[in-house]
N, C-alpha and C positions, 0 to 999 in steps of 0.2 A: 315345186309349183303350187301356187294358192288353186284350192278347190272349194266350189260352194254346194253343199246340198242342201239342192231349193224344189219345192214344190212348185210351178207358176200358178198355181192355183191359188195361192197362199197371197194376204197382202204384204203381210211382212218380209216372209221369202222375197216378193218382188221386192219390198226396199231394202232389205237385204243386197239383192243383185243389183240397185243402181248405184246402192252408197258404194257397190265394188269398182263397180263398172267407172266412178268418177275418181276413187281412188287410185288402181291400178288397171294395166292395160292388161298382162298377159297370166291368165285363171281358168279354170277350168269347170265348166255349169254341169254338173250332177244331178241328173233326173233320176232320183231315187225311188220314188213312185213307177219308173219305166222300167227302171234297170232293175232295183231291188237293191239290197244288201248281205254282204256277206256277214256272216262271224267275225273272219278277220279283219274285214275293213269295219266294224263298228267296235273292235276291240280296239283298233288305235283309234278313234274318233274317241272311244273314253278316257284311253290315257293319255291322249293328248288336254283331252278336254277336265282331267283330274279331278271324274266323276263319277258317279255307282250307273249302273242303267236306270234305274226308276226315276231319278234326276233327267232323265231325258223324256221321259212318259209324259204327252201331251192327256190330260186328266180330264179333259173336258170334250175329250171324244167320244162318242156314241159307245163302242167299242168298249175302252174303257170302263166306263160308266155302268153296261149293262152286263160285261162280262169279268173285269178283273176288280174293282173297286172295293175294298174291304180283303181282299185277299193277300195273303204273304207268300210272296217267290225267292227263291236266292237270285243271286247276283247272275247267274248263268241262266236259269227261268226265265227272269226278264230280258235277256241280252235275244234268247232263241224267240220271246212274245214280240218281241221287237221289230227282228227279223222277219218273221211271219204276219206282221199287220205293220210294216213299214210308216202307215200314215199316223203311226204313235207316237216318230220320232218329232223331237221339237226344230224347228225350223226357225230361220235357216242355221245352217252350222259353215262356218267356214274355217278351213283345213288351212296350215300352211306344213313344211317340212316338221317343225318339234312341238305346235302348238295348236290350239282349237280355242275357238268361240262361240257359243251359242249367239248370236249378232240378234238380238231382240232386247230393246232396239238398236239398228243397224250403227249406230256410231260404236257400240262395244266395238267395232271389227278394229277398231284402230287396235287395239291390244295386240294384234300380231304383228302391224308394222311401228 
């Protein structure tokens, strides 16, 4: 099943969620910011996605900016600072069974169908 983690907060997230929405019917909306994140479900969102965790670090967050910027983490650092301040993650990401897209802008999502 196709899965989107989207912030609604986010505009992109949203056009994210409509270009899905007009694409396919049956997916699954992932409130990440509610629900949170695991380890294991962000280890496959990178393998999927065939990409380091800092490649996901939204750079331009508050967060960021005042607490990690200049600094060096390994690959595991960033996956658990991730986890732990989840509004880092870049949006939206949409999942399908062997692949990932970071959908910004939301036409990328065609790459899984």
């Amino acid at each position: 099943m196709v899965q989107i983690y989207h912030n609604p907060r986010c505009s992109k997230s949203r056009a994210g969620l409509d270009y899905l929405k007009a694409k396919i019917v049956d997916f699954e909306v992932i409130d990440y910011l509610k629900t949170g994140l695991t380890v294991e479900i962000l280890l496959q969102i990178l393998q999927r996605l065939n990409v380091k965790p800092i490649e996901l670090v939204r750079t331009q967050e508050d967060y960021f900016k005042q607490q990690l910027k200049g600094k060096n983490f390994s690959d595991e650092e960033w996956t658990q600072i991730i986890i732990e301040n989840p509004k880092l993650l870049k949006r939206p990401i949409i999942v399908n069974k062997y692949k990932a897209v970071w959908a910004d802008p939301a036409e990328l999502a065609d790459k899984l169908f």
